[in-house]
N, C-alpha and C positions, 0 to 999 in steps of 0.2 A: 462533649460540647464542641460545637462546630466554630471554626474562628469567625467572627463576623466581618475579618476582610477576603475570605475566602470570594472566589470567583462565581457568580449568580450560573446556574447549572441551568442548561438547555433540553430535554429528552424532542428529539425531532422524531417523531415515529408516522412508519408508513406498512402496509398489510403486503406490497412488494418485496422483490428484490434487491432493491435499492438501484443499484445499475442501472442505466438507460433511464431514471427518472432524474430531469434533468432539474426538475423545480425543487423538490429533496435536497438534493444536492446543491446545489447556488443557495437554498435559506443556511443551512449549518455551516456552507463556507460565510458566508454573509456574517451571520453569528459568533463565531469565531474570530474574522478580522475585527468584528465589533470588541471584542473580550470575554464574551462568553465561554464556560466549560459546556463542549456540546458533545453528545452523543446521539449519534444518529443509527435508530433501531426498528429492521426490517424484519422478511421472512426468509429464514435459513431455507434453503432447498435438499438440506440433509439430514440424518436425524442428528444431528448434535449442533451447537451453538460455535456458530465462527465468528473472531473477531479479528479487525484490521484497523488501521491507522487511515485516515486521510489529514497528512499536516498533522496537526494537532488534534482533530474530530477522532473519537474512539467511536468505531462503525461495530455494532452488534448485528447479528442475523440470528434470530431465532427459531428454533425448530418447530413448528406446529403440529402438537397431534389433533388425532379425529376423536377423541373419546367423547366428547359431549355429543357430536354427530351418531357417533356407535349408537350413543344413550337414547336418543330419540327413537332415530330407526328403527331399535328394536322396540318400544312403545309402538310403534305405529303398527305391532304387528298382532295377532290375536292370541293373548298371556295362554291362555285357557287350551287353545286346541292347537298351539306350540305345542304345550310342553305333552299333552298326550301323542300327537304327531314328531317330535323332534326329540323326546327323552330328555329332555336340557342340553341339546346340542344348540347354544345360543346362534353361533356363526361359524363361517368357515373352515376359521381356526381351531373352533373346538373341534367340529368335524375332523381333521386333519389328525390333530392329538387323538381321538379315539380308531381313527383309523392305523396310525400307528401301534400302539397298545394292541389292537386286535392281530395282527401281522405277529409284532411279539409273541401273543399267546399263545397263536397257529404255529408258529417254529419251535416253539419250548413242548407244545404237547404232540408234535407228529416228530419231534426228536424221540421223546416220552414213549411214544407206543412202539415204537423200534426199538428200545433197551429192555420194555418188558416182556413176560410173558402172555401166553395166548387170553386169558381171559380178562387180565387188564388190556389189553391191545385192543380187543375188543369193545370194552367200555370208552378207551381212548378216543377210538373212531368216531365211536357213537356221539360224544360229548364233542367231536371237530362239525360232524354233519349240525346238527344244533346249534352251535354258533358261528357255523356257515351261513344259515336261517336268519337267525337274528343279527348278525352283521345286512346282508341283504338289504333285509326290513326297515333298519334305523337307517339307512344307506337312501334307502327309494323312498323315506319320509320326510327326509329332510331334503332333496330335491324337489317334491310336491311340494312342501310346505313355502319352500323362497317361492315357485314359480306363482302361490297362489297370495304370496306380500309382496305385489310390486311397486315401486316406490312413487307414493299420491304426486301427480300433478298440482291437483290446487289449493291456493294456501288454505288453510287455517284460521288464518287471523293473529296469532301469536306469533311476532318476530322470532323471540328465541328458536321455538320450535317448527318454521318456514323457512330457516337462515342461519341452524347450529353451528356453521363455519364460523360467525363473528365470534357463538363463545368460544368455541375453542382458541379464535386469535385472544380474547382476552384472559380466557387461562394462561397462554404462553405470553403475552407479552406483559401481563399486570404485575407480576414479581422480580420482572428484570427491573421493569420502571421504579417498583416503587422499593428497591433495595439501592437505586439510585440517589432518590429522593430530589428530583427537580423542582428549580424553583418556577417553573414555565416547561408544560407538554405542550407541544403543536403535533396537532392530532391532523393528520393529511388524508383526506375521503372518507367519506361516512362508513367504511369497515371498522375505520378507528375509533369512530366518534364515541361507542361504547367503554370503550378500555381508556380513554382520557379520561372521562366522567367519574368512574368507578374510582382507579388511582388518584386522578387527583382529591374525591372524595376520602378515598381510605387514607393517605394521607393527611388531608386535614385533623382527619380523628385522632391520629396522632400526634398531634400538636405541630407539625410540620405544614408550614404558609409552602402551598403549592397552588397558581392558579394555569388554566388551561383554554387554549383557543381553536377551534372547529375551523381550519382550510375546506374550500367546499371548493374542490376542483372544477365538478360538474352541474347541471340540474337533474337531481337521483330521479327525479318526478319524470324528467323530458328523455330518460337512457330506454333505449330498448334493451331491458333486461331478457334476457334466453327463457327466462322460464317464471310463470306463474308466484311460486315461493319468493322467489327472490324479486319480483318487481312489489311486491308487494312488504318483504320486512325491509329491505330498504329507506325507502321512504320512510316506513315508519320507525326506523330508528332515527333517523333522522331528526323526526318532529319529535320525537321523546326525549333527545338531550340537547338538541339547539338551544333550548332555551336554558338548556343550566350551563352554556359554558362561559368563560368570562371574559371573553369575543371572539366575533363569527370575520374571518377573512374568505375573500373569494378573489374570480379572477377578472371580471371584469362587471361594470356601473349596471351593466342591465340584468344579472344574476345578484347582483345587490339588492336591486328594488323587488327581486322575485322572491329572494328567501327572505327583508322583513316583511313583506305583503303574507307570503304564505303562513309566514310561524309568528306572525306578531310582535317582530324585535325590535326593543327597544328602540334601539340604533341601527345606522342601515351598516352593513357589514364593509370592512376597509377593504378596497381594491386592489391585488397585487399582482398586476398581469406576470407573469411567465414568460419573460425578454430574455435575450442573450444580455453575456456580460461585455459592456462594451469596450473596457478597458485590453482584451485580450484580441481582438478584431484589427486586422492589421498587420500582428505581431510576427508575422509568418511563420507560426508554430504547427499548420496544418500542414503534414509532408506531401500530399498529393490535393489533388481539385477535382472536384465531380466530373469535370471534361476529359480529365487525364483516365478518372477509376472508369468511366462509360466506354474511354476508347475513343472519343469523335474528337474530329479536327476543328481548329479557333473557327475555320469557315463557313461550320454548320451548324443551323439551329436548332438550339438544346434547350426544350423544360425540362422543368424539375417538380417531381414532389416527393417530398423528405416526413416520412413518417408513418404510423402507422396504418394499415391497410384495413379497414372493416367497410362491412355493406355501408353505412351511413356516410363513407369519404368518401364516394361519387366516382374513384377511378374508373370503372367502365364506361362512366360518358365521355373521358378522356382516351380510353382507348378506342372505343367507337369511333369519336371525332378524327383520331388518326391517320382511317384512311384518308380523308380527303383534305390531307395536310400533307402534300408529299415534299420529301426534301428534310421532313422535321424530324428530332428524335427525341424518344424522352427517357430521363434517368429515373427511375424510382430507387430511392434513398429507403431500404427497408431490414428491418431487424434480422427476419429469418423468412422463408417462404411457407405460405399459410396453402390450406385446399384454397379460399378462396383466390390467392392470388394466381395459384394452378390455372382455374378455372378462367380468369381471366385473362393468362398468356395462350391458354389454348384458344380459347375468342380473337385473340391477337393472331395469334397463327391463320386461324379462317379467314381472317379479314384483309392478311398479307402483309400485316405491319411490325410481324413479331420482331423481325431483325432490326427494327430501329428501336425499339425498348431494351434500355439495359437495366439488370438490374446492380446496385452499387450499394455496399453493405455500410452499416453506420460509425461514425468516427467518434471519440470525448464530445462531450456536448460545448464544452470550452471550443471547437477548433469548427463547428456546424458551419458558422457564417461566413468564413475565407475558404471551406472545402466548398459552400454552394456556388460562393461569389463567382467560379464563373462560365455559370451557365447563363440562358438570356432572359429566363420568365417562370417565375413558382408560380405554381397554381396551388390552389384551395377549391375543388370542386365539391365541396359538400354536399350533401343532401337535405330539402327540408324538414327535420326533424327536432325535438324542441331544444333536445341538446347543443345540434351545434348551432342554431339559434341565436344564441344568448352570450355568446362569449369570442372574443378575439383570439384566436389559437396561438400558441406558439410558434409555428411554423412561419405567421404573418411577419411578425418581429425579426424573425431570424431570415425570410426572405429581405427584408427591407432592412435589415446590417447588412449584407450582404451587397447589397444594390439593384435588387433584382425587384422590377416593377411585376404586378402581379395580374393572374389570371382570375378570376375566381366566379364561381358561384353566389346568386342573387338572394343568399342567406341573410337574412338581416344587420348584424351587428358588421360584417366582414362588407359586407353590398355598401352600406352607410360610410365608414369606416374609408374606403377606398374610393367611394365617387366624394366626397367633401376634401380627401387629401390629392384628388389627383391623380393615387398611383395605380393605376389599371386601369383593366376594363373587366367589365361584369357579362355573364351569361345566362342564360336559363338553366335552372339546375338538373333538368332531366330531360334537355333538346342537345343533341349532341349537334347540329347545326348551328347553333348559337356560340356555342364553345369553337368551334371552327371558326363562327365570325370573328370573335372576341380575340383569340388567337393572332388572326391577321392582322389585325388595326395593331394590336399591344408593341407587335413584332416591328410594322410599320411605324410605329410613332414610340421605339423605345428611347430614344435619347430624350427627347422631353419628359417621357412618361418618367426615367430614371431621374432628369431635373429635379422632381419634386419629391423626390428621399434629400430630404434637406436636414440640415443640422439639427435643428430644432425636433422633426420625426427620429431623428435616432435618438435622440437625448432620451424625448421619453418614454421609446422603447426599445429602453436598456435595464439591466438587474440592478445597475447602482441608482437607480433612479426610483425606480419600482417596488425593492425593498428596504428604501431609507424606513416609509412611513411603518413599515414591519419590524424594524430594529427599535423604532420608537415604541412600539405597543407591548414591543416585549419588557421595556421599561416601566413604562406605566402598569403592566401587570405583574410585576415580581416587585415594583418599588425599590428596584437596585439599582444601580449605576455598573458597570462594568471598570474596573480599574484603568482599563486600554489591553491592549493584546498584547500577550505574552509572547507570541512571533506571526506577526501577520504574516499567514499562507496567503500562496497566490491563490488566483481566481484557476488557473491549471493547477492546484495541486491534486495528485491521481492516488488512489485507494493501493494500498498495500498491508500485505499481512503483517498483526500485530507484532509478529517478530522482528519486522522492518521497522529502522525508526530513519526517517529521511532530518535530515539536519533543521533545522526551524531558519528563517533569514534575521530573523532582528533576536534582541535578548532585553527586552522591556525591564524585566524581572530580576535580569542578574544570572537569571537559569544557561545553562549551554547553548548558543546560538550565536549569532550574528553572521553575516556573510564572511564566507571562507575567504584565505588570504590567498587563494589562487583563482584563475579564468574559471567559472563550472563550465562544465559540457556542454555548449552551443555550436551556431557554425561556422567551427576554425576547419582547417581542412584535417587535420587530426584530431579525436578524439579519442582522448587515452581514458580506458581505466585502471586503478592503481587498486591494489588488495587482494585478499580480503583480509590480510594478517596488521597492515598496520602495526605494526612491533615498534617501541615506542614514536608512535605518531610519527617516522620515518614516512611512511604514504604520504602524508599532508606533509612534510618538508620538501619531499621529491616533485609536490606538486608543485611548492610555492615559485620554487628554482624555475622549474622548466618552462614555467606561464611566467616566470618574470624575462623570460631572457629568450621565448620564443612565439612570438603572436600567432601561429600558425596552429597552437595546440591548446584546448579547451580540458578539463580533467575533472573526472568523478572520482574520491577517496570512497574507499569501502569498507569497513571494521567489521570483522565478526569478533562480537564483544561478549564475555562471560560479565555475569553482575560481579565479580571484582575486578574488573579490567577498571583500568585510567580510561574515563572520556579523552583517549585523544583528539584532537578534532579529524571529522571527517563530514562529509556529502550523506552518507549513507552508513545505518549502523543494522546490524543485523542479526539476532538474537543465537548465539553458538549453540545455546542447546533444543532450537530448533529446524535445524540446516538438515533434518531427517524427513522433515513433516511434506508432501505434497505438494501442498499451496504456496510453501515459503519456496522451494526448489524450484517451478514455475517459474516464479516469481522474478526470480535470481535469473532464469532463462529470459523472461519478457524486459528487464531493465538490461542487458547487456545486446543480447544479441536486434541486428538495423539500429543501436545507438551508435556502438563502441567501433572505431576501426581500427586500434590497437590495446595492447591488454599486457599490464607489466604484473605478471601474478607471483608474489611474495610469498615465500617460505614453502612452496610447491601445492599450495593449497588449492580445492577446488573451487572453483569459480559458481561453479551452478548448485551449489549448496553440497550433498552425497547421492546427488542425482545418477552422476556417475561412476560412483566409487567416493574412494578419501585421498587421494591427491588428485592434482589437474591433470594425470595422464588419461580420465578417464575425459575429462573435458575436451582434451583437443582436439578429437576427430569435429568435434561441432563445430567449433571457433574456426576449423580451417573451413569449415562448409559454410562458414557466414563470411567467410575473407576477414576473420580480425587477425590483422599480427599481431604474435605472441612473442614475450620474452618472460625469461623469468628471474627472481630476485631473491638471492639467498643473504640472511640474519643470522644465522650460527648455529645454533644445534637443529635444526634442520637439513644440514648435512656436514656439520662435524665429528669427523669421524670416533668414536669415543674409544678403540681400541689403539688406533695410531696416533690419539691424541696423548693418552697415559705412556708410550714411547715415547713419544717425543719428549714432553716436558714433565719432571720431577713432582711437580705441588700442580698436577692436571686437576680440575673441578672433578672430574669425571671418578676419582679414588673416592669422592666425597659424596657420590648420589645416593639418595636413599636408596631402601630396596624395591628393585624391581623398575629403576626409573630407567638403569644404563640398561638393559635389554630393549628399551622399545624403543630411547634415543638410538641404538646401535641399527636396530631394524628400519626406523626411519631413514638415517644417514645412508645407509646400504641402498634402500628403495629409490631416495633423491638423486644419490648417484647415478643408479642404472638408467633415470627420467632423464636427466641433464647429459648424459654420453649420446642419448639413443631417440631423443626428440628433435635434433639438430637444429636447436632455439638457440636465440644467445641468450648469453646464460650472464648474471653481473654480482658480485657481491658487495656488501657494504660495511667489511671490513679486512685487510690486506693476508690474516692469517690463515680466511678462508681459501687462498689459491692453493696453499695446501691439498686441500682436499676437493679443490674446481682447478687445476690447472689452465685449461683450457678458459675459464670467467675471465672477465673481466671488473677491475676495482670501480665499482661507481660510489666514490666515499659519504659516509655520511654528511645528513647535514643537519644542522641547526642554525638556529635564529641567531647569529651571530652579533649582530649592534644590539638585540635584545636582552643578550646576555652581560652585556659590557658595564662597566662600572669605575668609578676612577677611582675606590677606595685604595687603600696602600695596603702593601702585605707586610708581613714580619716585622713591625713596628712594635708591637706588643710586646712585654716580658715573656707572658708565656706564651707565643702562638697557638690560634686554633686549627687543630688540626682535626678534619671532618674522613668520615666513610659511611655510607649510604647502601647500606646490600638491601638489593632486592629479593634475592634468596640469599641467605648465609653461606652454603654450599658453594654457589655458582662464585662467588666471592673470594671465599679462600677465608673471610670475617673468622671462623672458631682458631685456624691458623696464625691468624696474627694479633688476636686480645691483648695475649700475654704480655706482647710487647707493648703495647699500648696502654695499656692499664699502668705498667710499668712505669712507662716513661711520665705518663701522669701521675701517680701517687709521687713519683720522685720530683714535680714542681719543672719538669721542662719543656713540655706541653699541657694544653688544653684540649682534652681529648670528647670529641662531639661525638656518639655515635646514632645516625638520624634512621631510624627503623619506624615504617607507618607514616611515615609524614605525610601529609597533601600533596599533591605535586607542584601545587599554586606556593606550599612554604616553602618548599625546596631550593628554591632559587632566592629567595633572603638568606638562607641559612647560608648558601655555597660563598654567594657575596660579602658574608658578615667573617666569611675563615679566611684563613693566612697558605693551608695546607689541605688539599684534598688526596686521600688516598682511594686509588679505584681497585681494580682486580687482581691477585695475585695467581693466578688460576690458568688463565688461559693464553696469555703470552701475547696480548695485541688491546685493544680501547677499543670501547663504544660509546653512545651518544653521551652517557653521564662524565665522561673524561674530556672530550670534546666543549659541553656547555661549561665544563670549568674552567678548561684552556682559553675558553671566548672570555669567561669573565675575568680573568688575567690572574688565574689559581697556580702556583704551581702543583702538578698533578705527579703521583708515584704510585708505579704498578709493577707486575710482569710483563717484560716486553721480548719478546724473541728476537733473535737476531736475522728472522724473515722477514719480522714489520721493521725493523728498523732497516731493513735495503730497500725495502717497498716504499718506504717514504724519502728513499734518498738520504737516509742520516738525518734528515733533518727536525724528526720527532723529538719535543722539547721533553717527554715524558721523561721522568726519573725513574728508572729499572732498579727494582727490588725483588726479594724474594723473602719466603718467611726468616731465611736461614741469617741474612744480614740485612732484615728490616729496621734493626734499631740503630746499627751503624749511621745507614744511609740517614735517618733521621735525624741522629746527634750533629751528622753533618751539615745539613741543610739548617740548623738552629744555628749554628755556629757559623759559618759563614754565610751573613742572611741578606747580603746586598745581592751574592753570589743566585742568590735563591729565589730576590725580587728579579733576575733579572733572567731568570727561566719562567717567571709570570710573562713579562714583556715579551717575550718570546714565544711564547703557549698563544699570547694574545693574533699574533702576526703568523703563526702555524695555524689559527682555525680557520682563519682569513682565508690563506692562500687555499687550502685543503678543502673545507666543509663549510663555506658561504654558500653551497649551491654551483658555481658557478663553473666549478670543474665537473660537478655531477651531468650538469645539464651539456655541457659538451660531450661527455662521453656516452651519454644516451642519446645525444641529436642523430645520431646513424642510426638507430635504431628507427625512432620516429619518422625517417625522411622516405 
């Protein structure tokens, strides 16, 4: 049973990529910021199903096979004098399969007549020439038989069987959806318009309220479809579910009036032009500008046109008109280089204008209108045809954020559209003389021309403008309200594999989120990255420090987190056990490298997932090829040594590891070693026992949240003090070591012995406040952060302490040095003389201070960063 304040479910589907669709993408961020759970679900380009995060949107790619397509084709071919002509050689495949087999046969029986004697050898022969023959035969029938089914030009009449692609999109994408179970599909282009209908039908049957809305990007009717089949099921799928869906969206008033005219609809279809978003314009998040990516100087005249390149977008009257536009250059903004476009830079070339055309490749659709802004004139040279007719493109909006007054073609909706607001001029859509003219005047009169991109034009076309009235229908058709957003993503929030979980800004919910307690990664003139180990949430302490006490430096936290790790907080979380996979490793490449100009990598791990190996030595030829400095940060068994460590001290952790854990801590340590001698990094640890085994490191002390930890309750007030220990592993602790005594001393009435194993990490910090006495490690002869956050909340703490941390801190370690051997001494003492004891609380309080506020860390890493 589903809860009924569960979040109303979005399914955005599109027969795409997703990528580069720029409307897709602004509806489910839209969706999202509104509170909706959105998933937004394309076509995978692989055969297996990929999934990725944007924000909070779970992005699906689905794999599409052809088997419905197979199914036809082979219908269309003749049953009868196939199978006498082809033996049930269906297709290629089978072909292939029996070609194999035969191969087989041929090696097993001309093995066969060489092992035997004369008169089977003979027979052998005889039975190879034979089914030499008949291989042949079925060989040269089933080439005749495909050259004589060639695949029909024209349609049919039957969609399904004119257009078997749609089924097979809706075999693949009807069981993602409807295992989903949305409360609202937005079905985007009539590929889809099959597979909403269906689903959200077959849902219904199920007693699940699902209703669904038909985007009609284009007019199916006005496209010059490539080929006879398809211009034809098109349309007609079209007009076979428009009318069952339970509203029709499109893009602009005159494509409105055309689909309820053509299908009879009820209602006329709601408007939602395809705007940039205008909140992000401005923000200077585009790193380069169409002038810079083309190469021309501010002093020369630059169009633009941004988008995609077919016969019906009129560029060759634009490059035509070029000759006789000297001085001018134009950038074409394009995906990937088509023949078409070939064809047309060679036209360029004859006509001697090639060198002024650049071509500049496409940027986030978020960053389109400050990368055009500044060129001096978009054009939209369209062609008359009924498609682009009827609707205001994209490209218009995103010229006019931009600021860029327009050229365009005497296409109807774009012609009207710009002579009633002012901004351009118009030309004849297939006189490249006209476009010449139109050119010159725009160029000549652009400061006015630009005057008239006024407030009010950009307002309403913008995305927040455009799909308010879309957020509303989706209410009206699911009858939910959305509770509010559980972390409103930006309008730039960018696609990452599922394994990536990017931190959320807000926490509506209560869930993990709200903005980090440090500067994120903007432009300071450093930008650090910190991880990927995070060891307890030390990354995000060492951020908070260095962005409190240095303006100059911006930081990304980075977690590679197993599902039982502690959410420490960080920027970015990253799934450990898939740092193997391709896409996540990429990934890891494209967020670091042209962000990061330094890189503080923890516990020697690799940065770019096991891209290049499993420690960062295999990273750092990259890092130094992209100019990020590096340094690295060692936590402790990471390169403590575990044989010189059982030397050194008596009650070592390391006597106590299970089996088979000290061989790979030992080969670890060993490997860290030889990385941190032989990489000539600096090298810092974060706690003073590791100089030990980093002599050359330097101490950059932990930190914690110091006033956060603080508390004015009293210690050893109590009869019987509570006296707390917290293992994270028992082991690493020394915990089976010292029970005895502690049980002891509790049955005997003179302690209250806490022992907190599994606790929250959110209880933890009541508990340590609510005790008189913390005991931390016996094991390892030095403190980390959980003896520090006690010392802040003014605990006195007892441990094993070496007489290396105790010079390293100057004497001045308030810690009480125990050992299992005269654990109960030291305890009876501290009961007994308890003022003696409050007053190593006070003390602890004023060592975390000076020590682990941050404030010495951040000094002693400022060399580093400078």
């Amino acid at each position: 049973m589903e809860s009924p304040t569960r979040r109303p479910r979005l399914a955005v589907i599109v027969a795409n990529g997703i990528t580069g669709d720029s409307r897709v993408q602004k509806t489910a961020i839209a969706a999202a910021r509104d509170g909706w759970d959105v998933t937004l679900i394309g076509r995978s380009d692989t055969k297996r199903v990929q999934r990725s995060k944007m924000g909070p949107i779970d992005v699906v790619r689905v794999p599409v096979q052809a088997e419905y397509l197979r199914s036809v084709n082979a219908r269309r071919t003749h049953p009868l004098r196939g199978s006498l002509t082809q033996f049930h050689l269906q297709d290629k495949a089978a072909l292939n399969r029996y070609q194999a087999s035969y191969r087989a046969w041929v090696r097993q029986k001309s093995a066969e007549s060489n092992w035997s004697g004369a008169p089977r050898r003979a027979s052998l022969k005889a039975l190879l020439r034979a089914g030499r023959a008949v291989h042949k035969l079925r060989v040269r029938a089933f080439k005749w038989e495909q050259r004589r089914t060639p695949e029909p030009l024209q349609a049919v009449g039957d969609w399904q069987r004119d257009w078997p692609q749609v089924v097979d999109l809706d075999l693949a994408f009807g069981p993602v959806i409807e295992d989903l179970k949305p409360d609202v599909i937005h079905a985007n282009d009539s590929t889809m318009i099959v597979t909403a209908a269906r689903s959200a039908a077959r849902l219904r049957a199920t007693g699940h309220r699902c209703a669904w809305l038909y985007d009609a990007h284009e007019y199916v009717k006005g496209v010059e479809w490539p080929n006879p089949r398809q211009a034809y099921a098109l349309p007609a799928m079209e007009a076979e579910f428009i009318g069952r869906a339970d509203a029709v969206v499109t893009v602009s008033a005159q494509l409105a009036g055309m689909l309820k005219d053509d299908h009879k609809l009820a209602e006329l279809p709601l408007v939602v032009g395809n705007s940039p978003v205008r909140e992000v314009i401005g923000s200077g998040r585009s790193r380069l500008s169409v002038r810079e990516s083309a190469g021309v100087g501010r002093e020369v005249p630059l169009l633009v046109y941004s988008g995609w390149i077919g016969p019906e977008r009129g560029v060759d009257v634009v490059i035509q008109g070029l000759a006789e536009l000297p001085g001018i250059h134009l950038a074409l903004v394009v995906g990937r280089t088509t023949p078409l476009l070939e064809g047309m830079l060679a036209e360029a070339e004859t006509l001697g204008v090639r060198d002024r055309i650049h071509l500049v490749p496409y940027v986030p659709q978020h960053e389109v209108a400050d990368f055009l802004s500044s060129a001096d004139l978009g054009l939209t040279p369209f062609r008359k045809v009924p498609n682009c007719e009827v609707s205001l493109p994209t490209k218009v909006s995103e010229y006019l954020q931009a600021g860029l007054p327009l050229v365009t073609s005497d296409v109807k909706v774009i012609k009207a559209y710009v002579e009633q607001q002012g901004l351009g001029e118009v030309f004849t859509w297939d006189d490249p003389a006209t476009f010449v003219g139109a050119v010159n005047r725009a160029l000549a009169g652009r400061e006015k021309l630009a005057g008239q991109i006024t407030e009010a034009v950009r307002e309403e076309l913008s995305w927040e403008y455009q799909s308010a009235g879309l957020l509303k229908l989706y209410r009206e058709l699911s009858k939910r309200t959305p509770p509010g957003p559980r972390s409103e993503p930006s309008w730039t929030v960018q696609e990452t594999p599922a394994a990536v979980r990017v931190r959320p800004a807000a926490d509506a919910d209560g869930e993990m989120g709200g903005d980090p307690d440090w500067r994120k990664l903007g432009s300071t003139r450093v930008k650090l990255g910190m991880g990927p180990a995070n060891y307890a949430g030390q990354g995000a302490a060492y951020a908070q420090a260095i962005t409190r006490l240095d303006r100059d430096v911006s930081v990304e936290v980075v977690m590679n987190k197993r599902p039982e790790s502690i959410d420490y907080p960080a920027d970015v979380y990253v799934d450990a056990t898939r740092l193997r996979e391709l896409d996540v490793e990429f990934q890891q490449v494209r967020r670091i490298v042209g962000r990061y100009t330094h890189v503080l990598v923890d516990a020697f791990m690799p940065v770019f997932g096991h891209l290049n190996g499993d420690s960062i030595l295999g990273d750092l030829p990259a890092l130094k090829q992209a100019k990020i400095k590096v340094a690295l940060l060692s936590h402790g068994s990471d390169i403590r040594h575990p044989a010189r460590h059982m030397e050194r001290h008596e009650f070592s952790l390391f006597h106590d590891a299970p089996e088979g854990v000290l061989e790979k801590l030992l080969d670890k340590a060993e490997r860290n070693r030889r990385i941190a001698d032989e990489a000539g990094l600096p090298v810092y640890v974060t706690t003073p026992d590791l100089l030990d085994d980093l002599p050359a490191a330097t101490w950059a002390p932990l930190v914690v949240d110091v006033a956060g930890w603080a508390t004015d309750r009293p210690v050893m007030e109590r009869k019987r003090p509570i006296v707390m220990h917290a293992p994270s592993k028992r082991w690493t602790k020394g915990t089976d070591r010292i029970m005895p005594v502690l049980t002891g001393l509790h049955d005997k009435g003179l302690i209250d012995f806490r022992l907190a194993e599994g606790i929250p990490w959110a209880e933890m910090q009541e508990l340590v406040k609510e005790c008189d006495l913390v005991l931390d490690q016996f094991t390892t002869g030095s403190y980390g952060t959980f003896a520090v956050e006690s010392m802040a909340a003014g605990k006195p703490v007892v441990g094993y302490i070496s007489d290396e941390v105790k010079a390293a801190t100057g004497g001045t370690l308030p810690i009480v040095s125990a050992t299992p051997h005269d654990l109960r001494e030291v305890l009876e003492s501290l009961v007994e003389d308890r003022e003696k004891t409050a007053e190593i609380g006070r003390e602890s309080v004023k060592f975390a201070h000076a020590y682990h506020d941050g404030s010495w860390t951040a000094q002693v890493l400022s060399g580093f960063l400078k």
